[in-house]
C-alpha positions as CSV (number, residue, x, y, z in Angstrom):
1,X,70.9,173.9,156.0
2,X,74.7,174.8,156.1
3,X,76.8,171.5,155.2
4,X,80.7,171.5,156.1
5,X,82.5,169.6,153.5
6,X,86.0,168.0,154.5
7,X,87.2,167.5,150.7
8,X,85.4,169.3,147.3
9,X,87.1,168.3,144.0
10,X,86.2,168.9,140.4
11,X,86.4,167.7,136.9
12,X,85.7,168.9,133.9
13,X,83.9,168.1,130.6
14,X,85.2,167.5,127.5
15,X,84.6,169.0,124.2
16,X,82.8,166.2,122.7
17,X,80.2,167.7,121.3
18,X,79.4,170.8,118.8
19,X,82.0,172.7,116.8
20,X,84.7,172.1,119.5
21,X,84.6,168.4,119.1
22,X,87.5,166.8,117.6
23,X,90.3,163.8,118.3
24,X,92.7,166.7,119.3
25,X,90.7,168.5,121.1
26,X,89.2,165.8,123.1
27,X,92.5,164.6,123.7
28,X,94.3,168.3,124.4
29,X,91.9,168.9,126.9
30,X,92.0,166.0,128.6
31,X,95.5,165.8,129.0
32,X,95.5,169.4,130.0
33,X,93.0,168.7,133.0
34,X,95.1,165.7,134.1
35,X,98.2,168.5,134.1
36,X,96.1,170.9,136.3
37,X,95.2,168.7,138.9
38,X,91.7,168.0,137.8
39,X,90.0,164.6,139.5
40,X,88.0,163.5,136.5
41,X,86.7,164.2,133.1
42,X,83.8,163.7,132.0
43,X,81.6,162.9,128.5
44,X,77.8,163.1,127.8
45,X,75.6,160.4,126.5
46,X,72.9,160.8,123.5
47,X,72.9,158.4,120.6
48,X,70.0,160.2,118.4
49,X,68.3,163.7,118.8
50,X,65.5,165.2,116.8
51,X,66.8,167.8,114.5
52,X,64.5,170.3,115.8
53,X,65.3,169.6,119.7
54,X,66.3,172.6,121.9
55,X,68.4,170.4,123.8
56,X,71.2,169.4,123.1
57,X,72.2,172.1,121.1
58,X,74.5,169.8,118.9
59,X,73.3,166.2,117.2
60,X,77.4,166.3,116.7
61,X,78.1,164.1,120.0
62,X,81.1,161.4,120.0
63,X,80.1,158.1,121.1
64,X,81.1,158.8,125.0
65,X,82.4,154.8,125.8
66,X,84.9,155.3,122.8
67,X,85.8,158.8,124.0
68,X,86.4,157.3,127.5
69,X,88.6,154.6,125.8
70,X,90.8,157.5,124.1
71,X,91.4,159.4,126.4
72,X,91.6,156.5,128.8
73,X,94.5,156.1,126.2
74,X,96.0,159.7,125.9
75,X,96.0,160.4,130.1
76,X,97.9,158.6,133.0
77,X,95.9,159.4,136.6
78,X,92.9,161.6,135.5
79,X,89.8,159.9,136.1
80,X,86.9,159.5,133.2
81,X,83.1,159.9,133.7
82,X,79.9,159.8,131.8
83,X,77.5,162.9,132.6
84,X,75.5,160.6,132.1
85,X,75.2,157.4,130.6
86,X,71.5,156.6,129.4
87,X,71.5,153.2,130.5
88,X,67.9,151.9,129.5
89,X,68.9,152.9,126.2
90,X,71.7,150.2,126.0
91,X,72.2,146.6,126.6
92,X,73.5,146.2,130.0
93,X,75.8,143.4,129.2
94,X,77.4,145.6,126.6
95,X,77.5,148.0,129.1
96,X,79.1,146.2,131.8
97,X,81.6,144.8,129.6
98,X,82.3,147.9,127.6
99,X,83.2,149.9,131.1
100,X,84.8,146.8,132.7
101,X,87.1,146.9,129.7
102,X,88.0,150.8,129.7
103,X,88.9,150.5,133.8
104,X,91.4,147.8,133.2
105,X,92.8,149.4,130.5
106,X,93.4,152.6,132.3
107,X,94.0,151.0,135.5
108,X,91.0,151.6,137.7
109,X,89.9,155.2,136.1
110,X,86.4,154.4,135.3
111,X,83.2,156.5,137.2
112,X,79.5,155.5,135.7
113,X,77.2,158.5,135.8
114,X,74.0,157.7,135.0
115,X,70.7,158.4,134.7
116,X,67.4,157.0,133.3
117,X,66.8,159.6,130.5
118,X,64.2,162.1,129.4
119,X,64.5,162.1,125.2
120,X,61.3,160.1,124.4
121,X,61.9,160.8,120.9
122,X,65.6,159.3,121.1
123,X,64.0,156.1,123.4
124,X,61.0,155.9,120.2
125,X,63.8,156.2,117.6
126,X,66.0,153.2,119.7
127,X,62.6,150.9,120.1
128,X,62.6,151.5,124.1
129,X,59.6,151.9,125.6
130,X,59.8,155.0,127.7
131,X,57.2,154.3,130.6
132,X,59.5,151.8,131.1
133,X,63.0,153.7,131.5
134,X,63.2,153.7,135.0
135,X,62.4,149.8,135.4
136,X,64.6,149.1,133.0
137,X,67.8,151.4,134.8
138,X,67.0,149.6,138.1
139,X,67.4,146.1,136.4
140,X,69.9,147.0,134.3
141,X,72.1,148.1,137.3
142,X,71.4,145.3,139.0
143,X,72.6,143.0,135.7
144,X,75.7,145.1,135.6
145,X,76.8,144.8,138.9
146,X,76.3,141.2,138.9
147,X,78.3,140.8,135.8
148,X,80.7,143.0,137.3
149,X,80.9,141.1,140.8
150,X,79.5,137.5,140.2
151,X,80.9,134.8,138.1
152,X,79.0,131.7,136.7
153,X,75.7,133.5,137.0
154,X,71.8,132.1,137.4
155,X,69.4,134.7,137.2
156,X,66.5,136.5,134.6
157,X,66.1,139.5,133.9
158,X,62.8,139.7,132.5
159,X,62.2,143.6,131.5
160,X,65.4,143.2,129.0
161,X,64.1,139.5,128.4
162,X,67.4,138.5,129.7
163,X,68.3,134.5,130.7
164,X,71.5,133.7,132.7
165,X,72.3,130.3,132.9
166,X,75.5,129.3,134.4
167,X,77.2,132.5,132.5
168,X,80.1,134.3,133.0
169,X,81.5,137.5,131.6
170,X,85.1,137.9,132.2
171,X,87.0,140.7,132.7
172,X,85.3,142.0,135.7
173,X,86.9,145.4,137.3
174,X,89.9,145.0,139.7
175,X,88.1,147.1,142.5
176,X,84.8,148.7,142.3
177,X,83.8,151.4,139.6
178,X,82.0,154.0,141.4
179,X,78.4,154.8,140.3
180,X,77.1,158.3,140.5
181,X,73.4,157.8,140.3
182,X,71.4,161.0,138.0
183,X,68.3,162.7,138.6
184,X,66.5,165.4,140.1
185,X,62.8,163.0,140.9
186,X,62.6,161.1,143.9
187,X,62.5,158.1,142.5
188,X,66.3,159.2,141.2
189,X,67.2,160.5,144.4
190,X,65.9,156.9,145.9
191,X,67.8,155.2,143.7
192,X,71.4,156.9,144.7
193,X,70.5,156.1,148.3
194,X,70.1,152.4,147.3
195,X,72.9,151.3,144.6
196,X,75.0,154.6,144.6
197,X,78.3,155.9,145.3
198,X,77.2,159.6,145.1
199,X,74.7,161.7,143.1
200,X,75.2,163.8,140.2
201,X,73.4,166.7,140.0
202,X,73.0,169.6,136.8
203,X,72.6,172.9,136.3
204,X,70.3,172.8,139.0
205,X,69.9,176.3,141.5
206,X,71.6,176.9,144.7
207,X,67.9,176.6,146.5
208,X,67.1,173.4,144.3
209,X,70.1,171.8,145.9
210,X,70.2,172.6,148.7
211,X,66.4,170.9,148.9
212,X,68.0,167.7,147.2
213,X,70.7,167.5,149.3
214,X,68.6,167.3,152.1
215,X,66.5,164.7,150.9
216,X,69.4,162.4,149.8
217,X,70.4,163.2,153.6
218,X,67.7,161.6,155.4
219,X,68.6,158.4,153.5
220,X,71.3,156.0,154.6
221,X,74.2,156.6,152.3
222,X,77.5,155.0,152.0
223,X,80.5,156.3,153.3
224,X,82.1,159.1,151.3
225,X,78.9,159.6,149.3
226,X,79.8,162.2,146.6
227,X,77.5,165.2,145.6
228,X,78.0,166.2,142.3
229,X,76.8,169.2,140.4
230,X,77.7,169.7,136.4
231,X,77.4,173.4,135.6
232,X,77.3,175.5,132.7
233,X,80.3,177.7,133.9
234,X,82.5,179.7,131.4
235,X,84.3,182.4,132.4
236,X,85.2,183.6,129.1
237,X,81.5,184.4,129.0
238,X,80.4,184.8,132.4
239,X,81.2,187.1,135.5
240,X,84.3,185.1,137.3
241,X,83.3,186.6,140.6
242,X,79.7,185.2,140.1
243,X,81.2,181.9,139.3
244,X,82.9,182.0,142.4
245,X,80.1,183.4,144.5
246,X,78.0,180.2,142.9
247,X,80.8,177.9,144.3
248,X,80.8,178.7,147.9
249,X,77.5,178.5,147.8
250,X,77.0,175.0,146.2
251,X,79.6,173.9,148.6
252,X,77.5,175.7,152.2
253,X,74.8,173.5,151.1
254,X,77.1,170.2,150.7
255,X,78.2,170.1,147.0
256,X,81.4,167.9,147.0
257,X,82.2,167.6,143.8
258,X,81.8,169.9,140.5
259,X,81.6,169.5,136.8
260,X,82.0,172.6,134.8
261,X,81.1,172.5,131.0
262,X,82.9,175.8,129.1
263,X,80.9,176.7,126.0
264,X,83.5,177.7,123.8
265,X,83.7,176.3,120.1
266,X,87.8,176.2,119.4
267,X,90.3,174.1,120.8
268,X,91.9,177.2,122.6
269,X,89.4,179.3,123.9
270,X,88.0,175.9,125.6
271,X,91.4,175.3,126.8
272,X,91.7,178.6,128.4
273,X,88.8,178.7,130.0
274,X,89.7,175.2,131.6
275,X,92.8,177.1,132.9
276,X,90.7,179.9,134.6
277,X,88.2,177.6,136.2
278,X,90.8,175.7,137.5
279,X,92.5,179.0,138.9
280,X,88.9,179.7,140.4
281,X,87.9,177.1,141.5
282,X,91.4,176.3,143.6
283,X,90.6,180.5,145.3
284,X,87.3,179.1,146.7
285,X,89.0,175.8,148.4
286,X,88.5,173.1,145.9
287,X,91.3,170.5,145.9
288,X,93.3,169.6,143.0
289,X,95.7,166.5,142.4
């Protein structure tokens, strides 16, 4: 399958996490993104991680709602994503009030990535029942688009044991905050078709892609559905011509959108290899702001 895409743009992550991770540096970057042209930037989501776990490599991880709400603070145009928000691991109403909040304050920024999680030992350490995460994503979407929508609200919930009678839950968005639905399953693939605004993909192969891609195609989608794919990219470490081989080909198969995540661990090597992405990524045809 060979997909044509009119428009590809990218983001980038933030250093949020690990040895990079600090109030300047989250900031710096961000505000250097927004300088380059980037579309978005984008934070990660785990609240608790075994201290043996392969993955993440770093229990050091900001908060990402209260990173979005800095550097919602610290930037002017530069949109701000979670890659991805666990969202049976939180409250929903927190949640939808929480992102509501952070888009009016930076005037319509806000993009909710998310995804139903695969920790069991952070869902055991938070009291969630894991056989229960995707249940519990599909309701809590639901909740949170009501909340952000609906006013004086009737309605239960009854896998968060949740009662709304005659509730409201003001501010609500301006305009709609775009949900980028997570997941490489399915039943994740099923659920971008029904309640997303794109998919976002990570650090999956060309081949896998493509194979995803074509599944989420024989769904009805909306119109400008975005396919997103977070990478591992860092050409400080890696071959720059293979990044940019991996690029035209994530964007044959119908990639649309791209979030790299450098792996330095100071504030300027991470910021230079921001600046090189950016300079590669533009050579293969992505658009910047």
């Amino acid at each position: 399958m060979e997909v044509i895409t009119s428009k590809v743009t990218a983001g980038i992550h933030l250093p949020q996490a690990g040895p990079a991770a600090s109030a300047d540096a989250i900031s710096d970057v961000a505000e250097l993104a927004e300088s380059l042209g980037f579309q978005d930037v984008w934070v990660s989501d785990h609240l608790i991680i075994p201290a043996d776990a392969k993955y993440p490599p770093s229990a050091y991880i900001y908060e990402p709602l209260a990173v979005m709400a800095w550097v919602a603070a610290k930037t002017t145009k530069v949109k701000l994503g979670t890659t991805v928000l666990v969202l049976p691991l939180r409250n929903p109403i927190v949640v939808a009030k929480s992102l509501a909040s952070i888009d009016l304050l930076s005037s319509g920024r806000v993009i909710l990535g998310t995804a139903a999680g695969w920790l069991k030992a952070e869902f055991d350490a938070l009291g969630i029942p894991f056989n229960e995460r995707g249940k519990r994503t599909d309701e809590a979407l639901e909740m949170i688009q009501r909340l952000w929508n609906d006013d004086k609200i009737n309605a239960s919930y009854p896998i968060h044991q949740s009662e709304f009678v005659n509730m409201r839950a003001k501010p609500q968005p301006k305009g709609a905050i775009p949900i980028w639905i997570g997941g490489h399953a399915d039943v994740a693939l099923k659920r971008a078709s029904k309640v997303g605004d794109g998919w976002h993909g990570a650090f999956l192969s060309i081949a896998k892609t493509e194979e995803l891609i074509q599944k989420l195609s024989n769904f009805k989608l909306r119109d400008n559905f975005v396919f997103s794919m977070r990478t591992s990219w860092d050409p400080l470490e890696d071959d720059q011509s293979q990044i940019a081989s991996e690029i035209t080909e994530y964007m044959r198969v119908g990639v649309s959108h791209f979030v790299p995540e450098p792996r330095q661990r100071t504030t300027e090597d991470y910021m230079n290899s921001v600046r090189i992405l950016r300079d590669i990524l533009g050579d293969c045809g992505v658009s910047f702001i």
